[in-house]
C-alpha positions as CSV (number, residue, x, y, z in Angstrom):
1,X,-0.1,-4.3,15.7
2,X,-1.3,-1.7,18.0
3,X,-3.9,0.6,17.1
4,X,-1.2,3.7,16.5
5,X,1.0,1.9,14.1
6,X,-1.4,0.8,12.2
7,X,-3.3,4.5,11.4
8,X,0.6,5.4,11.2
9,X,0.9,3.0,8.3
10,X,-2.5,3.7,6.4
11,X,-1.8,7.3,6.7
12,X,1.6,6.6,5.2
13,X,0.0,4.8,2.4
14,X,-2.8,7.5,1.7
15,X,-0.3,9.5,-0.5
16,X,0.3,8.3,-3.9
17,X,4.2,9.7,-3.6
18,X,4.5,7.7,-0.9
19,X,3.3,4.8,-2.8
20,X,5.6,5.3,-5.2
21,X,8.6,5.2,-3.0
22,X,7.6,1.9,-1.7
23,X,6.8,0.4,-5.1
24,X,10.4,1.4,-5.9
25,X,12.0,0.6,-2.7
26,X,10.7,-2.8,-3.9
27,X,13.0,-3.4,-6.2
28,X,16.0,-2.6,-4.0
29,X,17.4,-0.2,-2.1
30,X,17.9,3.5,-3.3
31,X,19.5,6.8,-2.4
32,X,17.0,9.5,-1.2
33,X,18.3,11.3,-4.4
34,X,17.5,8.4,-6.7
35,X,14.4,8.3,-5.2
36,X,13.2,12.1,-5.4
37,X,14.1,12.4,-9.1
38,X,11.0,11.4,-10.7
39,X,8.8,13.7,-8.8
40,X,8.8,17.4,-9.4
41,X,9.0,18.6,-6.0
42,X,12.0,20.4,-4.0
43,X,14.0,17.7,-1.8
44,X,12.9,18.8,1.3
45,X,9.4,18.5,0.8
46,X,10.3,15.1,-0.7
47,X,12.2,14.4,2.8
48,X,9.0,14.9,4.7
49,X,7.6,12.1,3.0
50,X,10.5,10.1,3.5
51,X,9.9,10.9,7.1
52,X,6.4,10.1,7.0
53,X,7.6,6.5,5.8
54,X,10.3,6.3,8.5
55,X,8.1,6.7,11.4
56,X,5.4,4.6,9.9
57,X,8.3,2.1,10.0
58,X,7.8,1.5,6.2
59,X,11.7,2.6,5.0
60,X,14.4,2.1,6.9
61,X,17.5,4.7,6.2
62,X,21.4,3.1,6.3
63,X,24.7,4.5,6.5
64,X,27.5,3.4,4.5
65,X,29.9,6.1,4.4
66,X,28.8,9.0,2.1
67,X,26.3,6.1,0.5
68,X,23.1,6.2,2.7
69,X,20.6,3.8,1.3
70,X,16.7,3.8,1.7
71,X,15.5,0.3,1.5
72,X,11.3,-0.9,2.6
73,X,10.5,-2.8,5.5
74,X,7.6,-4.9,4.8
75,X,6.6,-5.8,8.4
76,X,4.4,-3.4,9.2
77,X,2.8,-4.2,5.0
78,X,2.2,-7.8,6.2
79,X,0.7,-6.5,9.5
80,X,-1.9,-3.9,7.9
81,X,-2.7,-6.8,5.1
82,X,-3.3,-9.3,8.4
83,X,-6.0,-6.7,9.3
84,X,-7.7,-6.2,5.7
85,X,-7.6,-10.2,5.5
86,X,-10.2,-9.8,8.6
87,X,-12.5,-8.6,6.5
88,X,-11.8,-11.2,3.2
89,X,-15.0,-13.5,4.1
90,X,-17.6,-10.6,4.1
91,X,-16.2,-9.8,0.5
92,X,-16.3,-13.1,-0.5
93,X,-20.0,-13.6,0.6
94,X,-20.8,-10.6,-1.0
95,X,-19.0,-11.8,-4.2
96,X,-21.0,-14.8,-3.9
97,X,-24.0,-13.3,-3.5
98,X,-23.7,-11.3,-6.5
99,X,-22.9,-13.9,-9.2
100,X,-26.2,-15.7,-7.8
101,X,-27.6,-12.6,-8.9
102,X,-26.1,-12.3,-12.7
103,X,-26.6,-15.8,-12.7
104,X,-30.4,-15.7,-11.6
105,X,-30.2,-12.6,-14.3
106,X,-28.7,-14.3,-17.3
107,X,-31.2,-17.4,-16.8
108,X,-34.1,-14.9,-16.9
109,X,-33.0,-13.3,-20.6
110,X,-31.9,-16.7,-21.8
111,X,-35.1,-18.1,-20.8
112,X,-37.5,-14.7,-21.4
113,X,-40.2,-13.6,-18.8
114,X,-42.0,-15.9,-16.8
């Protein structure tokens, strides 16, 4: 994933609306007015982050007559996970490294001061 769509996705996921749309987009497609109804904001503004999803390549928009569905596209997800899994074995060493520690620590008051 270039470089681009990749800040295009994370900046799409900064916004907790945005969020929000996928997690419902998730369980099926939806009509930009299904969508917008639990938020208290004006359709347009909800649009523009309909659009920010769009060109993030997050939602994908159909056309079936007057139906026109929203539904999620969760290639570019799997491809900004692949990039956070880069980082999976540092945390993991880290998570080690810290129940060593409680461990060590719950030895110590088990055991009282050396």
């Amino acid at each position: 994933m270039a470089s681009q769509d990749l800040n295009a996705v994370f900046a799409a996921l900064s916004d907790p609306t945005r969020r929000a749309v996928l997690a419902r987009l998730a369980k099926g497609e939806a009509t930009v007015t299904e969508l917008a109804k639990p938020f208290a904001m004006a359709l347009p503004t909800f649009s523009r982050h309909l659009q920010v999803l769009e060109r993030a390549g997050l939602i994908e928009r159909g056309r079936d007559r007057q139906y026109r569905p929203c539904r999620i596209d969760a290639g570019p997800l799997k491809q900004a996970s692949g990039w956070i899994e880069q980082f999976a074995p540092l945390w993991e060493d880290r998570f080690d490294r810290f129940d060593a520690m409680l461990t060590e620590l719950q030895q110590t008051l088990r055991d009282g001061p050396a």
